[in-house]
N, C-alpha and C positions, 0 to 999 in steps of 0.2 A: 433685296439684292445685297450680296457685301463681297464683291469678286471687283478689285479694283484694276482684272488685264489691261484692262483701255490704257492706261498708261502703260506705257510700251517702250523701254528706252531701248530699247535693240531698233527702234524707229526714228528714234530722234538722234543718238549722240550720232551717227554718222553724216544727220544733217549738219552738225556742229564743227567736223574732223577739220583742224589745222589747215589741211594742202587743199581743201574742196575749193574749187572756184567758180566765180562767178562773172559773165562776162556783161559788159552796158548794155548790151542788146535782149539777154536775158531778163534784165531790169527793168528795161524798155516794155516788156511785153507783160512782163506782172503787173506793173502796174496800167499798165492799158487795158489789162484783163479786169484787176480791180474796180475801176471804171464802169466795167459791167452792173456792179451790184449783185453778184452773185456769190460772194467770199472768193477766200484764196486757200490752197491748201496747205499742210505744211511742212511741206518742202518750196513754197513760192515765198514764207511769210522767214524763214529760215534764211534762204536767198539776201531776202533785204534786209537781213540783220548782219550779216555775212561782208556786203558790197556797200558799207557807209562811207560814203566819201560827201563833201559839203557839193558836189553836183547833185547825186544821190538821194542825199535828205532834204533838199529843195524839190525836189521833184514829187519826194514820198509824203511831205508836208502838204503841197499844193494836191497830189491825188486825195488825201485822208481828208482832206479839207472837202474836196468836191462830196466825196461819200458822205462823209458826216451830214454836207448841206439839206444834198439831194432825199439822204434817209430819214433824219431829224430835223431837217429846216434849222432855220434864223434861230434860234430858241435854246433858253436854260431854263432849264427845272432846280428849285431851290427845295431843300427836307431840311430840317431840323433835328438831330442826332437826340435822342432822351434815354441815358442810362440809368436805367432804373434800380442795379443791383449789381455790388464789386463783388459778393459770393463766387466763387469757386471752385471745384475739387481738383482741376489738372494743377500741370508743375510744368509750365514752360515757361524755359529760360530768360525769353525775351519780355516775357510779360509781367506789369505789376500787382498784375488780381492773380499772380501765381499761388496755388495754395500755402506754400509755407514764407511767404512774403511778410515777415512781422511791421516791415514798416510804412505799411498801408492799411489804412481805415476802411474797415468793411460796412455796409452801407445796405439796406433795401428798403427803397420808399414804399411808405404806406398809402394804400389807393386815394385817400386822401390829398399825399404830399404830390402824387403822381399829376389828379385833377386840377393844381394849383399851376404844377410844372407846365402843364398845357393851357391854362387860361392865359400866363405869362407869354409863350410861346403864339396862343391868338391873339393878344393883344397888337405883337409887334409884327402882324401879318402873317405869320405861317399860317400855312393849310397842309402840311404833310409831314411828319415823323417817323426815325426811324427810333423803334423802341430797340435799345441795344441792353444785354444783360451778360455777367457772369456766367458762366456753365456749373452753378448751382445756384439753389433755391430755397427759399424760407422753407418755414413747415408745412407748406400746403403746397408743394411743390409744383410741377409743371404749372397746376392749376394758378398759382401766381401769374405766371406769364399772361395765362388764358382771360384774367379778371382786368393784368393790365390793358390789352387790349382793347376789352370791352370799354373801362373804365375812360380812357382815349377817346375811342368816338360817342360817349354820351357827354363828355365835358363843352359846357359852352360856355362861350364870354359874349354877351351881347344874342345874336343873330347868327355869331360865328363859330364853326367845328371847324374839327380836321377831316378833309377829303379823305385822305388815304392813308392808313400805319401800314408800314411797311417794317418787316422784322430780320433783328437779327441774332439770333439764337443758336444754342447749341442745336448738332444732329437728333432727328427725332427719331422712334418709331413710324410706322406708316400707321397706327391707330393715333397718336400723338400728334401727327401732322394732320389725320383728317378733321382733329377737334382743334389745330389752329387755323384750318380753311376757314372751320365754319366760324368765326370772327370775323370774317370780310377783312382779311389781310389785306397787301397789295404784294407786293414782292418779299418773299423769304431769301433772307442774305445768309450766305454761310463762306465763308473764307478757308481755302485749303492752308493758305500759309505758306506752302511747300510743298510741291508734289515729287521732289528730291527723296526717296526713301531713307536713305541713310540719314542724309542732314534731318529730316523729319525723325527717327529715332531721336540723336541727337537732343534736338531741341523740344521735345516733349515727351519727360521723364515717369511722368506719372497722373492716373486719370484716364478718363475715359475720352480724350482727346489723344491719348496716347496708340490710339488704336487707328492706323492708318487708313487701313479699310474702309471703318466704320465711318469716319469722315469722309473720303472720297467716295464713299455712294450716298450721303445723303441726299443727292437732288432725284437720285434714282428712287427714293423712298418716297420724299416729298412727291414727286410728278405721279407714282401713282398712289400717291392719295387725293390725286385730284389738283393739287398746287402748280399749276403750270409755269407761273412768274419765276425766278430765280434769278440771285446775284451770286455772280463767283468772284475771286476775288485772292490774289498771291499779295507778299509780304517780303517785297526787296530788300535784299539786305540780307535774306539768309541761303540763298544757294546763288547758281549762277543764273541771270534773270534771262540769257539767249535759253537754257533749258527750260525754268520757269514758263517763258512766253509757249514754248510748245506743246509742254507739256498740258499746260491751260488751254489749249486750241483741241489737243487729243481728247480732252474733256467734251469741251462744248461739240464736237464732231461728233463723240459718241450719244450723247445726248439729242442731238438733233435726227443721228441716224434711227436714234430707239423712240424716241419719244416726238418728233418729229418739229422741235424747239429748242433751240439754246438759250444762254441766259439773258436776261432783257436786260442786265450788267454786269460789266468787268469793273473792278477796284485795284487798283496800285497802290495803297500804300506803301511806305517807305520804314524800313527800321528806325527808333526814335529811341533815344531813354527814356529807360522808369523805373522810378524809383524802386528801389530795393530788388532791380534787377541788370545786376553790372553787363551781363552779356548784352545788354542792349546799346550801351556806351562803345563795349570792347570787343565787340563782335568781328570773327573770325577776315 
């Protein structure tokens, strides 16, 4: 699939529009509806971004709080990030592994440096990693990734492995994803960044993350080659994050509606500096 309709903004800005209002009572009821455990849609989730007021956001706090309990329990889950390779080919602005970045050191651990990185990481307790990499690869390309993988859950220190790698890599093929299933991943992370079209031109000049598309289907690619796990995941700081939040909900909706699952994670990062890339200090 590389048909990215589902984003829909003739759907969304008008949940956005200046004079829309929203009354207590309306509030009162989405979030009572939330409650449910059945999600919310988004024109309810629009609503409460709409109606912030400090009564509002106690209330929205204390419902998120119940859901979160009720769905997830008591409980935090700890990963440990292992970037294995600052390699490159795109050209986004915000970013320091941008390809023509001269003032970053380019890097790919050798399967070797990788099995150290994780005896280190079992020492001090971890059980789960996220292998994080550039969106390019040595000379043995994808198949890098494929060896890091492996290379991850054969490493032990004592008695101890890692439960679960969890990845987060460039868009695949659906043959490319079927030979990362069979790794015994756990969750495949892909980050739109922006589901803002224009600002996504914008901020990614060149490369094959330049291709709007082609990143917004890739869970569509991923799920049917069998990857049903997925994290999605925007990048505040570059468009307006009330569109962002929706536009990220028109995702996981469409995905649920096709594949009958959304993703088992949203990520917010936040825009930061890096080196050798001023838009991310001076951003719009």
């Amino acid at each position: 699939m590389n048909n990215s309709s589902f984003i829909d903004d003739s759907k969304i800005l008008p949940l956005l529009a200046s004079d829309r209002k929203v009354s207590q009572n309306e509030i009162k009821e989405i979030l009572a509806k939330a409650r449910e455990l059945k999600g919310l849609s988004t024109k309810e989730v629009a609503a409460l971004m709409i109606a912030s007021s400090p009564e509002t956001d106690k209330e929205l706090f204390e419902t998120a709080s119940f859901v979160k309990d009720n769905i997830y329990g008591k409980r935090l889950v700890m990963f440990a990030p292992l970037y294995i390779s600052s390699l490159c080919s795109n050209e986004c602005v915000y970013c320091a592994f941008r390809v023509k970045n001269k003032d970053v050191k380019r890097c790919a651990l050798s399967q070797d440096e990788i099995a150290a990185e994780i005896k280190l990481m079992l020492d001090q307790g971890h059980k789960r990693v996220l292998l994080v990499a550039g969106e390019s690869y040595p000379a043995e390309g994808f198949k890098y990734v494929l060896d890091s993988v492996n290379t991850i859950y054969k490493t032990r220190s004592g008695i101890s492995s890692m439960r679960r790698v969890n990845a987060n890599v460039a868009p695949l093929t659906i043959e490319d994803f079927k030979a990362l299933k069979e790794t015994g991943i756990g969750t495949y992370q892909l980050f739109q960044e922006t589901y803002h079209r224009d600002t996504y031109k914008k901020v990614h000049l060149a490369g094959k993350k330049s291709d709007y598309d082609w990143r917004v289907t890739g869970f569509d690619r991923a799920m049917e080659a069998g990857l049903g796990d997925v994290g999605a995941g925007i990048l505040f700081g570059l468009a307006d994050w009330k569109y962002e939040i929706l536009a990220l909900l028109q995702h996981v909706h469409h995905l649920e509606e096709k594949y009958g699952v959304g993703p088992h994670t949203i990520s917010v990062p936040r825009l930061e500096p890096a080196v050798g890339s001023p838009y991310a200090t001076n951003s719009p």
